[in-house]
Chimera marker file (.cmm) of the C-alpha trace (Angstrom):
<marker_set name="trace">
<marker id="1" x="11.160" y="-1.149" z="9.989" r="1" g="1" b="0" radius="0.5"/>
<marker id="2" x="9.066" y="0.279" z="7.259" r="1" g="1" b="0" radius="0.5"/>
<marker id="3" x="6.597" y="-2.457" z="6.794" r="1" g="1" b="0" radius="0.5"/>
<marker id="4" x="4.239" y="-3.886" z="9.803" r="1" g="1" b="0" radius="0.5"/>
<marker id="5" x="2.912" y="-7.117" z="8.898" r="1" g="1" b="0" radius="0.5"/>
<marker id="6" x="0.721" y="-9.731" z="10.213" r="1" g="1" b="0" radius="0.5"/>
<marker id="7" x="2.607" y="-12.813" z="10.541" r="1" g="1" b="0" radius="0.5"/>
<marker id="8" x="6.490" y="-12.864" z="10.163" r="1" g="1" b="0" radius="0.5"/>
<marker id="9" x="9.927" y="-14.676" z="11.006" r="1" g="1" b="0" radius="0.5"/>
<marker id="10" x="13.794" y="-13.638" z="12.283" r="1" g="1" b="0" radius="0.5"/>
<marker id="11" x="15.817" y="-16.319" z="10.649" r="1" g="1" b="0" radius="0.5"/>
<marker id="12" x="19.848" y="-15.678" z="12.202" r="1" g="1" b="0" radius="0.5"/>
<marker id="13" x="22.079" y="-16.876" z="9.043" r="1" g="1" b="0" radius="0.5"/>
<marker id="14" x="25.603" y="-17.003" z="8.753" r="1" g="1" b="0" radius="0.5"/>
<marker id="15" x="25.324" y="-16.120" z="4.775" r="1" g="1" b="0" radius="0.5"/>
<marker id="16" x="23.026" y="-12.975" z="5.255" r="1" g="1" b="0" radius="0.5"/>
<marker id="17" x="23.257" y="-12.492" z="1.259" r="1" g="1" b="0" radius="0.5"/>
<marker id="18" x="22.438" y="-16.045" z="0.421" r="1" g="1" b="0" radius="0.5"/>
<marker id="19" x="19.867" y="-16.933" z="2.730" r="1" g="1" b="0" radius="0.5"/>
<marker id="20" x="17.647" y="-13.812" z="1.905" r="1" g="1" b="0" radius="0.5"/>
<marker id="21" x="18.030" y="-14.437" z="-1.737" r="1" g="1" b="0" radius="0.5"/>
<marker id="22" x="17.085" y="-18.337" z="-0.882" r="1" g="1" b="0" radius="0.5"/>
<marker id="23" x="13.824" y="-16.518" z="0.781" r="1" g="1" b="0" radius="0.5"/>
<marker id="24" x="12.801" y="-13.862" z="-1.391" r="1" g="1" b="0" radius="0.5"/>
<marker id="25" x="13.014" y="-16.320" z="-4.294" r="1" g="1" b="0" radius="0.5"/>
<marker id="26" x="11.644" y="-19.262" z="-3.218" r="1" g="1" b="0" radius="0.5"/>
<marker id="27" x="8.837" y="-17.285" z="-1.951" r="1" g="1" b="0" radius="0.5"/>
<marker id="28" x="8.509" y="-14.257" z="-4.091" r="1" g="1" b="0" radius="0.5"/>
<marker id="29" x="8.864" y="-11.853" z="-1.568" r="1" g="1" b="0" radius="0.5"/>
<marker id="30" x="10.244" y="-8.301" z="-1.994" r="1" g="1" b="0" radius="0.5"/>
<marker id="31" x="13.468" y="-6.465" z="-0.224" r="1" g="1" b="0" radius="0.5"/>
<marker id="32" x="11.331" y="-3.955" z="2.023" r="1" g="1" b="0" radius="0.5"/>
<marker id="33" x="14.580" y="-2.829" z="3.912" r="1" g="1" b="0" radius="0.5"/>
<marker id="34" x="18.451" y="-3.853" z="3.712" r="1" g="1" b="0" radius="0.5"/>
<marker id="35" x="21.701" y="-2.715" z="5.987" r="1" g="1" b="0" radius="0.5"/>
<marker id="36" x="24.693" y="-4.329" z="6.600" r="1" g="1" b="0" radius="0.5"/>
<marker id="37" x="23.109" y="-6.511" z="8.697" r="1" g="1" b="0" radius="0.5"/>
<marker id="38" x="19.900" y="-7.809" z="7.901" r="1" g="1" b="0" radius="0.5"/>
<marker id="39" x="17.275" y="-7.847" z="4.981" r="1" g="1" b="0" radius="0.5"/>
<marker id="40" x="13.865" y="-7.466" z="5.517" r="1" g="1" b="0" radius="0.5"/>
<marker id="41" x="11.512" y="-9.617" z="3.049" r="1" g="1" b="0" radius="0.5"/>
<marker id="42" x="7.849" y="-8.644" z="2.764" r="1" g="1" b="0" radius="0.5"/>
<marker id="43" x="4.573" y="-9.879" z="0.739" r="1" g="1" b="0" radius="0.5"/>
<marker id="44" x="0.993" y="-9.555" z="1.286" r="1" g="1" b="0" radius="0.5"/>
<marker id="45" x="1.052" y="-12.374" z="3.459" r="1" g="1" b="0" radius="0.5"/>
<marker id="46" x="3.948" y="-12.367" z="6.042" r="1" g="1" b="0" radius="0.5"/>
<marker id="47" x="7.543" y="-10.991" z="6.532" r="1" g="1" b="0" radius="0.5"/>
<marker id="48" x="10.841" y="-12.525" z="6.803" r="1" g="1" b="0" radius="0.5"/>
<marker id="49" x="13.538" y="-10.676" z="8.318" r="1" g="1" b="0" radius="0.5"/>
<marker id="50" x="17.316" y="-12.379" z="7.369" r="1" g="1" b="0" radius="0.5"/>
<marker id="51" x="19.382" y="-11.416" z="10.442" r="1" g="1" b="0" radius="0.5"/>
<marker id="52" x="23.577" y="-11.744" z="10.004" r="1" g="1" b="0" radius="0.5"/>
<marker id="53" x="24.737" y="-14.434" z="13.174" r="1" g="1" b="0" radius="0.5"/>
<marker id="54" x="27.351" y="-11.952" z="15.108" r="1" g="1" b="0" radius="0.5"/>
<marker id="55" x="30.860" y="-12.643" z="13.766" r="1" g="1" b="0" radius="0.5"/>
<marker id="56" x="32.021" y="-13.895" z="17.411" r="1" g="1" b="0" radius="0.5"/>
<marker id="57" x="29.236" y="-16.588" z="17.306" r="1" g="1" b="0" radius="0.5"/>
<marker id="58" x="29.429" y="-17.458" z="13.566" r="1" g="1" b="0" radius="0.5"/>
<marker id="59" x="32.858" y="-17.922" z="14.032" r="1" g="1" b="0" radius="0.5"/>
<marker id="60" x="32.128" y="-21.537" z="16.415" r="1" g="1" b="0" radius="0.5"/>
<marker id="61" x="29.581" y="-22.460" z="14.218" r="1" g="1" b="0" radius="0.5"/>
<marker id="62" x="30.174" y="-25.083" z="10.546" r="1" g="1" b="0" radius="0.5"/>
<marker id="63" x="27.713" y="-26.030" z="8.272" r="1" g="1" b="0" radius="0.5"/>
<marker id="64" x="28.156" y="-28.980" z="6.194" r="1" g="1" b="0" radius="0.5"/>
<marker id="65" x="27.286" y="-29.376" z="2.409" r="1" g="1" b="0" radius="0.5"/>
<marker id="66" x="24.728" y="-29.807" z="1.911" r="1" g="1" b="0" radius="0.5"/>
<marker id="67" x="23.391" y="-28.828" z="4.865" r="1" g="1" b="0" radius="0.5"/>
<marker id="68" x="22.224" y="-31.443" z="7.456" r="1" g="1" b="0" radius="0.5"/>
<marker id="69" x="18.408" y="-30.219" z="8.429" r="1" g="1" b="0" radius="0.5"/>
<marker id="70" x="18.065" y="-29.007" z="11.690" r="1" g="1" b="0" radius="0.5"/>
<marker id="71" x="14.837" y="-31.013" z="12.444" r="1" g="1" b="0" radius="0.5"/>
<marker id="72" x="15.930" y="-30.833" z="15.939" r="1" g="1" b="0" radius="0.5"/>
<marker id="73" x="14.679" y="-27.244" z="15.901" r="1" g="1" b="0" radius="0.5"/>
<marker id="74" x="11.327" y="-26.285" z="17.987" r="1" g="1" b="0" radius="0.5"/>
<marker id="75" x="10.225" y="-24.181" z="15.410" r="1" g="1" b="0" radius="0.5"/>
<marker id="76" x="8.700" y="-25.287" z="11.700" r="1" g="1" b="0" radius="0.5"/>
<marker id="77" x="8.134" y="-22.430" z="9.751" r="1" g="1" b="0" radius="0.5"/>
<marker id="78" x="5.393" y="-22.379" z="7.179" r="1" g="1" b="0" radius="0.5"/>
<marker id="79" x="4.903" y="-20.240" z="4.403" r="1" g="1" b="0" radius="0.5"/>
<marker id="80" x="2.282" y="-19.789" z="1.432" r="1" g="1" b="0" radius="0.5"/>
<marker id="81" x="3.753" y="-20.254" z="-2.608" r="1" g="1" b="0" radius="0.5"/>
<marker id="82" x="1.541" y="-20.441" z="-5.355" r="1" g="1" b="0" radius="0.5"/>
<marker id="83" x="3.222" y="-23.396" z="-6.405" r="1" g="1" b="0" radius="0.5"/>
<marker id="84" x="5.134" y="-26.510" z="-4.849" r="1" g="1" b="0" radius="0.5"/>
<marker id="85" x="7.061" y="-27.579" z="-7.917" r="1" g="1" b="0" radius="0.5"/>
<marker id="86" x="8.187" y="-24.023" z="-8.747" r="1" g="1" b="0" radius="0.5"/>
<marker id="87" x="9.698" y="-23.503" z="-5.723" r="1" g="1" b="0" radius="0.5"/>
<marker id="88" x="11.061" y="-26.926" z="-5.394" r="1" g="1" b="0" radius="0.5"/>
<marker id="89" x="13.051" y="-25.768" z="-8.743" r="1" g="1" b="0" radius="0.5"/>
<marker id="90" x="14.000" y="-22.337" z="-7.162" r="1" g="1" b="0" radius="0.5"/>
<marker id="91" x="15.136" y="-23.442" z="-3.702" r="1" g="1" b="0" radius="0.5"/>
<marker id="92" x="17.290" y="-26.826" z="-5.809" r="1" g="1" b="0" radius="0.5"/>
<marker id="93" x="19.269" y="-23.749" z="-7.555" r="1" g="1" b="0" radius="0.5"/>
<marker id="94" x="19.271" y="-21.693" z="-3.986" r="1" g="1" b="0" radius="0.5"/>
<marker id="95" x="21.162" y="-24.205" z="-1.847" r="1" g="1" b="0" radius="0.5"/>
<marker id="96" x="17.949" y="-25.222" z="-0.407" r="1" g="1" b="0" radius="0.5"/>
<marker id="97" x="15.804" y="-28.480" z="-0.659" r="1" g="1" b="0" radius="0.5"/>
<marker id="98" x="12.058" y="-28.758" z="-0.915" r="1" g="1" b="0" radius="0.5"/>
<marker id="99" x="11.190" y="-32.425" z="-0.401" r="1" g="1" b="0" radius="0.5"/>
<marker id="100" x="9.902" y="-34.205" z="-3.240" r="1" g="1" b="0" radius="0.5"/>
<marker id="101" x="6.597" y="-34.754" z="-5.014" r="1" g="1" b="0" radius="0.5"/>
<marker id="102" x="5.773" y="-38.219" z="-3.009" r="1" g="1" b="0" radius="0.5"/>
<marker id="103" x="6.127" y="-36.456" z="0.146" r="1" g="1" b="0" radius="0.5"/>
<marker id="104" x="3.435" y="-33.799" z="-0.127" r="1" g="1" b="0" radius="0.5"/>
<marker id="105" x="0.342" y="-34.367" z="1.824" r="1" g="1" b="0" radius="0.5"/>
<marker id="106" x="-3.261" y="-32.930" z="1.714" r="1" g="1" b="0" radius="0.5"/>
<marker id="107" x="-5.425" y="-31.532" z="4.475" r="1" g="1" b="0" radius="0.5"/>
<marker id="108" x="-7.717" y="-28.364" z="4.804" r="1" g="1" b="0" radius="0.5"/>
<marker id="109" x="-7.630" y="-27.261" z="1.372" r="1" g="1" b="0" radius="0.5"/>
<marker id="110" x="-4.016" y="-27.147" z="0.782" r="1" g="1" b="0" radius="0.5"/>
<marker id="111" x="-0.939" y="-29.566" z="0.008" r="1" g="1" b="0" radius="0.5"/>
<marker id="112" x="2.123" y="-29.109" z="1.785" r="1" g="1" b="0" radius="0.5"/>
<marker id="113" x="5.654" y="-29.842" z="1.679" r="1" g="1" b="0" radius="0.5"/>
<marker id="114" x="8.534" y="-29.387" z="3.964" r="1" g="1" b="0" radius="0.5"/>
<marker id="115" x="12.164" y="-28.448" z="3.299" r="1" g="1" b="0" radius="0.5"/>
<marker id="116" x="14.914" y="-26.559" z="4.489" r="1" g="1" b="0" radius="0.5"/>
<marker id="117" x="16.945" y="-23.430" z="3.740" r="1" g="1" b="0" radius="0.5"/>
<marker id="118" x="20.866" y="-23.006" z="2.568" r="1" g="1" b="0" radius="0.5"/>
<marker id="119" x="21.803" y="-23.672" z="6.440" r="1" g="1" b="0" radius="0.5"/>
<marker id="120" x="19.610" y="-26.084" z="6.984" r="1" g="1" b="0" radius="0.5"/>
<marker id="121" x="16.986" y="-24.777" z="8.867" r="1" g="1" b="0" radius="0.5"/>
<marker id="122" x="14.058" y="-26.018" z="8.200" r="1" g="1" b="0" radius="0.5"/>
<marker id="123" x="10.491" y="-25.006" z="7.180" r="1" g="1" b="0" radius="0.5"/>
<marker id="124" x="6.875" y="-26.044" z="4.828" r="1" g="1" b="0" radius="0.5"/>
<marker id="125" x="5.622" y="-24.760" z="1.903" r="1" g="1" b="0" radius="0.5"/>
<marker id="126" x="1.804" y="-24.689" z="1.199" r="1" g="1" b="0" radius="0.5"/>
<marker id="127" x="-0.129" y="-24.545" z="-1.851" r="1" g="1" b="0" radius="0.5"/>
<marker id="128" x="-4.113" y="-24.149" z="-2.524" r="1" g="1" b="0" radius="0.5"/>
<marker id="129" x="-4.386" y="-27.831" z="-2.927" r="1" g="1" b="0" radius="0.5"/>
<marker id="130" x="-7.145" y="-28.811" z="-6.182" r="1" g="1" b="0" radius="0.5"/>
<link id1="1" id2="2" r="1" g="1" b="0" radius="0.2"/>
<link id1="2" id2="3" r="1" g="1" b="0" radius="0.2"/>
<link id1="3" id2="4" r="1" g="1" b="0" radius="0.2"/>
<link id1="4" id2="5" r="1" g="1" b="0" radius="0.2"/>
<link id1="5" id2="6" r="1" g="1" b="0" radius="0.2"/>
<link id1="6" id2="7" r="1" g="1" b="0" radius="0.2"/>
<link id1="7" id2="8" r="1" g="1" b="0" radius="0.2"/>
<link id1="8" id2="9" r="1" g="1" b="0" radius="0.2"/>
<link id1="9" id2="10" r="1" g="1" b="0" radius="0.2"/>
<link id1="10" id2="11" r="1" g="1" b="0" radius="0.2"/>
<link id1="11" id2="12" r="1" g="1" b="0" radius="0.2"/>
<link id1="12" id2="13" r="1" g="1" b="0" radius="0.2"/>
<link id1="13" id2="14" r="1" g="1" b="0" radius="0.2"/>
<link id1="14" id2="15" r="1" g="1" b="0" radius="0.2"/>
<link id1="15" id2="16" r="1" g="1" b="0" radius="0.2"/>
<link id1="16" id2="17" r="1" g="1" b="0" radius="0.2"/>
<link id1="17" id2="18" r="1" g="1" b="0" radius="0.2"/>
<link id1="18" id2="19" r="1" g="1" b="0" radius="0.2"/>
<link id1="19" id2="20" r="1" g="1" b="0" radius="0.2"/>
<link id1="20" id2="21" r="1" g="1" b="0" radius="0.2"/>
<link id1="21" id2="22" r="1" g="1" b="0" radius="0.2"/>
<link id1="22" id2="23" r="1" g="1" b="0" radius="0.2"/>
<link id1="23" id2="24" r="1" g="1" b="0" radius="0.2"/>
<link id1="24" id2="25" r="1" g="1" b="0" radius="0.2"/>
<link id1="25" id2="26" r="1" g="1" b="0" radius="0.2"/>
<link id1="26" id2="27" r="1" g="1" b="0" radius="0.2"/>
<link id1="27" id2="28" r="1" g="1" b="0" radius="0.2"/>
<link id1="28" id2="29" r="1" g="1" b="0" radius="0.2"/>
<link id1="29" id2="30" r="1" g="1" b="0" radius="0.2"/>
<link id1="30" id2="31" r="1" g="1" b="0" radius="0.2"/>
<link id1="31" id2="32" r="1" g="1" b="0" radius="0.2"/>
<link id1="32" id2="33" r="1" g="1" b="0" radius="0.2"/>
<link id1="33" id2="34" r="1" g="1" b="0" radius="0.2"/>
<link id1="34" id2="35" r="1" g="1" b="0" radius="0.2"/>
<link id1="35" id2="36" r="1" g="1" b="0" radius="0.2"/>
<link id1="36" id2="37" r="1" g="1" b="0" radius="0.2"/>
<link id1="37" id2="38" r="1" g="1" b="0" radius="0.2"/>
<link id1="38" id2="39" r="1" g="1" b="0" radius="0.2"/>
<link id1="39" id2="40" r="1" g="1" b="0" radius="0.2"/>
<link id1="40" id2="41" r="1" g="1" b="0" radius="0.2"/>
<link id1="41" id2="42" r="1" g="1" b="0" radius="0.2"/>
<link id1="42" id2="43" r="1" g="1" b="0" radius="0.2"/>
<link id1="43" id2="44" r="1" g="1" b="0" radius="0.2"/>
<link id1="44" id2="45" r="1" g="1" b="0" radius="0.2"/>
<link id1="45" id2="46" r="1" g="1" b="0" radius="0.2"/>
<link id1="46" id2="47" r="1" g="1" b="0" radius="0.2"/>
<link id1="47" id2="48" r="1" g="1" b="0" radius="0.2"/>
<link id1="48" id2="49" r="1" g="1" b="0" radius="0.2"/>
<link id1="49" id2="50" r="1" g="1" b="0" radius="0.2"/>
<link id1="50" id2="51" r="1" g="1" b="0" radius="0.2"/>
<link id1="51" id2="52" r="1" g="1" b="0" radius="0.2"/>
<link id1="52" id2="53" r="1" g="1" b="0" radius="0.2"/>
<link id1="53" id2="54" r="1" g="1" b="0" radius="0.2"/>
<link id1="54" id2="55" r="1" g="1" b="0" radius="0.2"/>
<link id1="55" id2="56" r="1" g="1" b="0" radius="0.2"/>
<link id1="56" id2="57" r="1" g="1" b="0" radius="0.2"/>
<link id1="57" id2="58" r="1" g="1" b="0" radius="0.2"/>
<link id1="58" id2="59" r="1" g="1" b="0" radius="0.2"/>
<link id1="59" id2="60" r="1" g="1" b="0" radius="0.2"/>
<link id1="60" id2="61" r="1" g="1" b="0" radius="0.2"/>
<link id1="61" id2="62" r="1" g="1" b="0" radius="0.2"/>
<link id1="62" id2="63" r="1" g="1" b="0" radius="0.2"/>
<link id1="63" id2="64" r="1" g="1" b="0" radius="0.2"/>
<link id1="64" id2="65" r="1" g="1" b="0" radius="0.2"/>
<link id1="65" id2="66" r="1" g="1" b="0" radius="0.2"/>
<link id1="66" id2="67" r="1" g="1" b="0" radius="0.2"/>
<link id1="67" id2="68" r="1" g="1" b="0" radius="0.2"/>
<link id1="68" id2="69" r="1" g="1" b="0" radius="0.2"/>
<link id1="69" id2="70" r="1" g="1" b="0" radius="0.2"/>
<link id1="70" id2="71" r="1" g="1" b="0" radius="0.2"/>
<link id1="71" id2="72" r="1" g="1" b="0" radius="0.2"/>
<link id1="72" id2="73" r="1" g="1" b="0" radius="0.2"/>
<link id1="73" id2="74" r="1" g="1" b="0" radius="0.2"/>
<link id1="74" id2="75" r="1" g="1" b="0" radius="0.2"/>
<link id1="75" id2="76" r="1" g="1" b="0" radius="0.2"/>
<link id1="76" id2="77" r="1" g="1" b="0" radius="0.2"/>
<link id1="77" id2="78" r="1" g="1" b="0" radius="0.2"/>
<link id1="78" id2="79" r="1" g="1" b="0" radius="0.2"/>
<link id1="79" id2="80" r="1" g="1" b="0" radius="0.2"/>
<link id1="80" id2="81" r="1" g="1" b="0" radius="0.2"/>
<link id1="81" id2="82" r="1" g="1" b="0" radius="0.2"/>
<link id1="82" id2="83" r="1" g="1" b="0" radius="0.2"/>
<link id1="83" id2="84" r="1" g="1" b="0" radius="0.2"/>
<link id1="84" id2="85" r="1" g="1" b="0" radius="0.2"/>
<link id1="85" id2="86" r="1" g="1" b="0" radius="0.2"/>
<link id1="86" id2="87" r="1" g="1" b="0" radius="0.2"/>
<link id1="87" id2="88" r="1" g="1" b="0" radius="0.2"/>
<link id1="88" id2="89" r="1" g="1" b="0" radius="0.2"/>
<link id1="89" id2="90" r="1" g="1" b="0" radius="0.2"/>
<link id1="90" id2="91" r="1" g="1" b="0" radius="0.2"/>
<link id1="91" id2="92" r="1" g="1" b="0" radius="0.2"/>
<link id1="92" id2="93" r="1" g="1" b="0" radius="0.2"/>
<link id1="93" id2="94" r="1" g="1" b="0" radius="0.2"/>
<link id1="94" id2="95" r="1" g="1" b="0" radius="0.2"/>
<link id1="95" id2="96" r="1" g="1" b="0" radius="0.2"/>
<link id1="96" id2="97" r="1" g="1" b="0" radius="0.2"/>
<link id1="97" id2="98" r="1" g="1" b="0" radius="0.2"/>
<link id1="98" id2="99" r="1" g="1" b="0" radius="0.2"/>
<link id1="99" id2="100" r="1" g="1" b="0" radius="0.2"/>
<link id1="100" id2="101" r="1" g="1" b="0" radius="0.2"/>
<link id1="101" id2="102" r="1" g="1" b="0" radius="0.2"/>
<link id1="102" id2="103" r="1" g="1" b="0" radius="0.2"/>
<link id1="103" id2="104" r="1" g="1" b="0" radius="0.2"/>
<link id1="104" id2="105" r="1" g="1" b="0" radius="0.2"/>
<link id1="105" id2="106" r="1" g="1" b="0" radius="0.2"/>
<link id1="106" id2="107" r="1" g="1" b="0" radius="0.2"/>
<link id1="107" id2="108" r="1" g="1" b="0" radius="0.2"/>
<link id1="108" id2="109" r="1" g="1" b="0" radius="0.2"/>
<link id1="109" id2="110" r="1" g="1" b="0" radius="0.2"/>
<link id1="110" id2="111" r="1" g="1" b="0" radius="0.2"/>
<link id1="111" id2="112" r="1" g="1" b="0" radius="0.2"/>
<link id1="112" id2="113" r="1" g="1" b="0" radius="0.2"/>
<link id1="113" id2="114" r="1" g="1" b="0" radius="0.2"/>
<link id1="114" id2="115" r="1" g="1" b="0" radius="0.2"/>
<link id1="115" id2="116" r="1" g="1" b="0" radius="0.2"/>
<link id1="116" id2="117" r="1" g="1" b="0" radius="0.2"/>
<link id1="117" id2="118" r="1" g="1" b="0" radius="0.2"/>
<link id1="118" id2="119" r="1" g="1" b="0" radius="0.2"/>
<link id1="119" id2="120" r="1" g="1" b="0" radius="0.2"/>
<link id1="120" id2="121" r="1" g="1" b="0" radius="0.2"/>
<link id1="121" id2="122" r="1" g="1" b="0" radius="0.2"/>
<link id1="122" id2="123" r="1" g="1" b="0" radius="0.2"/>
<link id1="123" id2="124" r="1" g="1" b="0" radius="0.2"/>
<link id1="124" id2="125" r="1" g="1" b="0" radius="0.2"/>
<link id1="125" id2="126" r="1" g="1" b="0" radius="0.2"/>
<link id1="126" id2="127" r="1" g="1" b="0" radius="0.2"/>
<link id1="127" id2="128" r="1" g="1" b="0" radius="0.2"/>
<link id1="128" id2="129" r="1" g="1" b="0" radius="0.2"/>
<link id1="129" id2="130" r="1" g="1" b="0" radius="0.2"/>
</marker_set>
């Protein structure tokens, strides 16, 4: 890796391609590295690192669609965006889902939101709340 960064996240995908663009969009990240089987995502803040699910393993695993969140998952994600709504617009045209407006909450100086990714796994957005 190129890029050492404070906070990050491996998220296995079955749709390397689509689940990185789903990331670096939704949270305006850039591609720091790429190979055949993984992309790595960096910002000032934290790094996400797409990694490709081995074919022998994707190959027992379906996803519906949409995808049914994982909530069953020990693991919540959280990430920083300058702004709920706009990526509640990107992830909508990603394959994603950030929850809507009425579902946001408010505590220590930000407003959150959870969603999920094109596979379902699932994750929060915060903004600077005010």
């Amino acid at each position: 890796m190129t890029n050492l960064a404070d906070a990050g996240v491996v998220i296995f995908a079955l749709d390397l391609p689509r689940v990185a663009r789903f990331y670096q969009e939704v949270l305006g990240l850039a591609v720091v590295e790429q190979g055949p089987s993984h992309v790595v995502l960096g910002g000032p803040r934290c790094q996400v690192i797409v990694h490709a699910i081995p074919a022998e393993i994707a190959a027992t695993i379906t996803l519906s669609s949409p995808p049914q969140r994982r909530e069953e998952s020990a693991l919540k994600p959280f990430f920083p965006v300058a702004s709920l709504a706009a990526a509640r617009a990107s992830a909508d045209g990603l394959g994603g889902l950030v929850d809507p407006p009425e579902r946001e909450w408010t505590a220590g100086g930000l407003r959150a939101c959870d969603g999920h990714d094109p596979e379902g796994n699932v994750l929060q957005l915060r903004e600077p709340a005010g």
